[in-house]
C-alpha positions as CSV (number, residue, x, y, z in Angstrom):
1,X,113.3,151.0,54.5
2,X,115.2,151.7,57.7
3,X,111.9,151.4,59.4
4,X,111.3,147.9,57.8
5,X,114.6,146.7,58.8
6,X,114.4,147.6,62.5
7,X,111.2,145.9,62.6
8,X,113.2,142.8,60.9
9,X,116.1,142.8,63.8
10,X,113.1,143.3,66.6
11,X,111.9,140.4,65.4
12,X,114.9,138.1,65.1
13,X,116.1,139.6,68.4
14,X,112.4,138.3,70.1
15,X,112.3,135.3,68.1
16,X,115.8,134.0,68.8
17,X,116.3,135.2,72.0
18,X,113.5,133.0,73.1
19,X,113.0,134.6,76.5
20,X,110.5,133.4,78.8
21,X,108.3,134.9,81.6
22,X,106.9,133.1,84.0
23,X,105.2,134.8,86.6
24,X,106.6,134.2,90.3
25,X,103.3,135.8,92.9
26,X,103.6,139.3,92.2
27,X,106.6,139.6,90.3
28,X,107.7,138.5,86.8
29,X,111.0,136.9,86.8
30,X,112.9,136.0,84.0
31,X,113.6,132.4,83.4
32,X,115.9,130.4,80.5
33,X,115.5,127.5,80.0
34,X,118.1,125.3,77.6
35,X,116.1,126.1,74.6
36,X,116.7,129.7,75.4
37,X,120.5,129.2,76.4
38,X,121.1,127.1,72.9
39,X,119.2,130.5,71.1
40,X,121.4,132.4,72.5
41,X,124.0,130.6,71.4
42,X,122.6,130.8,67.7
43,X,122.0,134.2,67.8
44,X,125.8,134.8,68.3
45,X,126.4,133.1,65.9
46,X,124.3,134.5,63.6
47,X,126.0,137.6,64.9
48,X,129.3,136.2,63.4
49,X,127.9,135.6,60.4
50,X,126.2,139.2,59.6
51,X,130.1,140.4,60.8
52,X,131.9,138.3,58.3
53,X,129.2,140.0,55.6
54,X,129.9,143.4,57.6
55,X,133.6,142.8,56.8
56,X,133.1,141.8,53.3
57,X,131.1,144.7,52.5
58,X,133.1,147.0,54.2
59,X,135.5,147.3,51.0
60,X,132.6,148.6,48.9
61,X,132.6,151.6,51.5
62,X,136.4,152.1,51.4
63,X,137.0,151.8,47.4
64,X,134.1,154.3,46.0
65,X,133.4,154.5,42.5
66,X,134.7,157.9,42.1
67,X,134.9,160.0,38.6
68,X,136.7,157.2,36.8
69,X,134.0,154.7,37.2
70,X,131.1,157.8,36.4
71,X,133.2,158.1,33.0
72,X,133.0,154.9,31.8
73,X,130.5,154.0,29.3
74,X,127.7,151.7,31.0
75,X,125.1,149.6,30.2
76,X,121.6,151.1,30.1
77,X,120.1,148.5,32.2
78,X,122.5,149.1,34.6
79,X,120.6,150.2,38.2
80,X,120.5,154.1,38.9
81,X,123.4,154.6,41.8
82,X,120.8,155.2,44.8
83,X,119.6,151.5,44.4
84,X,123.4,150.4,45.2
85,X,123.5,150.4,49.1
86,X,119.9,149.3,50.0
87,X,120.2,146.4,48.0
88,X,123.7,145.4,49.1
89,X,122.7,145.6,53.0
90,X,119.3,143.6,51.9
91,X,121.4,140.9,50.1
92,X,124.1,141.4,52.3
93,X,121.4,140.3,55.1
94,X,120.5,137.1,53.2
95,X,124.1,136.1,52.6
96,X,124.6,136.2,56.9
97,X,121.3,134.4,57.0
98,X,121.8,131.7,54.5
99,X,125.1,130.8,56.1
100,X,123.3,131.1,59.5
101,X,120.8,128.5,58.3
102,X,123.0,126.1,57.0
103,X,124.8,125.9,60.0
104,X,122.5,125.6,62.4
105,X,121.0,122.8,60.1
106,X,124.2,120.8,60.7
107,X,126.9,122.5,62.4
108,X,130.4,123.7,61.7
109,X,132.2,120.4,61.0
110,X,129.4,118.6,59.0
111,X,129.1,121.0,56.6
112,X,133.1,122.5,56.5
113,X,132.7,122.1,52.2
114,X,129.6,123.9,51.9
115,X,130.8,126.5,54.7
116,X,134.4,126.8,53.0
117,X,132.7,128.1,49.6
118,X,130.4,130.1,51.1
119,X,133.7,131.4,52.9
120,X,135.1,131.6,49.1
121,X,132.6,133.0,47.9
122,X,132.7,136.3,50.4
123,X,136.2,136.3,49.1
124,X,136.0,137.0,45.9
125,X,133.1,139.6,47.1
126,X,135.0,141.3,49.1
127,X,138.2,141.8,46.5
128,X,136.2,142.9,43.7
129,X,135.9,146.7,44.5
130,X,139.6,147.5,45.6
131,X,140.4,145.5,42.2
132,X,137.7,147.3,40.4
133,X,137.4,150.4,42.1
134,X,140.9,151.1,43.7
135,X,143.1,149.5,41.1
136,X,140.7,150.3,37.9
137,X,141.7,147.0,36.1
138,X,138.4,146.2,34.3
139,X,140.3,142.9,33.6
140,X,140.4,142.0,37.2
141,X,137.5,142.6,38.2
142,X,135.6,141.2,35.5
143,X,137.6,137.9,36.3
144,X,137.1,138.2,39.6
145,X,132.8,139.1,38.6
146,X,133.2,135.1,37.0
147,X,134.6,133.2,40.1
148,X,132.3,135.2,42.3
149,X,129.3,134.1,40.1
150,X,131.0,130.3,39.7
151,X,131.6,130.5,43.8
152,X,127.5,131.4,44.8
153,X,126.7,128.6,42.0
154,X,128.6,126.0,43.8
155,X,127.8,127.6,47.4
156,X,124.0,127.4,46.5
157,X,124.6,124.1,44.9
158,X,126.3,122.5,48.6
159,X,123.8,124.4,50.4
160,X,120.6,122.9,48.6
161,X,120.7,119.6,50.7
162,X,121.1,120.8,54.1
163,X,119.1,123.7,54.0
164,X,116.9,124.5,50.7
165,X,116.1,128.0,52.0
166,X,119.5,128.7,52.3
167,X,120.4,128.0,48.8
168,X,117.3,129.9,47.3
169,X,118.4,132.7,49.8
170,X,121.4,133.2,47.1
171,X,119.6,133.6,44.4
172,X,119.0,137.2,44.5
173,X,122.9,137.7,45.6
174,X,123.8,135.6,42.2
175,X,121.4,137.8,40.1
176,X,122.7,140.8,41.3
């Protein structure tokens, strides 16, 4: 898995960065051209986008489940605990990148609505495990579990006309 996603940011890092060689005589020099200047550009964003996600996850690493939660009666189709973190940092990925797609569909300013639930959205994410976790109010956090579902329906619902991929990106997030 770690191996996998190495190989992933390797390629993004290639891919985006967009550097060309050109060969000058006997030496390679470097050269960017606008495309690459503009990719870099991307990439950082990008880079803002996975730390937003980095942030919003960040609270599932401070408020652990603890002996409280492992008391509570669960559902049996509830995913064994070691499935937890991998597939949080693999949707956690897609979230960055389906924010990341939709804005460099359209920009910041064109797509503020679409961007401001996504924003939402992350939120309510990032709340649920100190209400959950640190607080224990089931209550909470189950309300908070409906306008985070409610949020990714309406994010994936603005993104789906600038950037299809970007919405269908969420759908793994939502059925989580």
């Amino acid at each position: 898995m770690a191996l996998a996603l190495f190989s992933f940011i390797g390629s993004l890092l290639v891919s985006v960065l967009n550097l060309y060689v050109r060969l000058d005589g006997n030496s390679a020099v470097a050269a960017y051209d606008t495309v690459a200047l503009m990719d870099i550009h991307s990439f950082l964003v990008f880079l803002a986008f996975a730390a937003v996600c980095f942030i919003a996850a960040l609270t599932g690493a401070l408020f652990r489940p603890g002996d409280w939660y492992e008391r509570l009666a669960k559902p049996s189709w509830r995913p064994p605990n070691r499935l937890f973190a991998p597939v949080w940092t693999a949707l956690y990925i897609t979230i960055a990148v389906s924010g990341w797609f939709v804005w460099r569909e359209a920009g910041l300013v064109s797509v503020s609505l679409p961007l401001t639930m996504y924003g939402l959205q992350l939120f309510l994410n990032a709340i649920w495990s100190p209400l959950f976790f640190g607080l224990h109010r089931i209550d909470l956090g189950f309300l908070d579990i409906v306008l985070l579902c409610l949020s990714i329906v309406a994010t994936i619902a603005l993104f789906y006309p600038v950037n299809a991929i970007a919405a269908l990106l969420l759908l793994p997030y939502l059925a989580w």
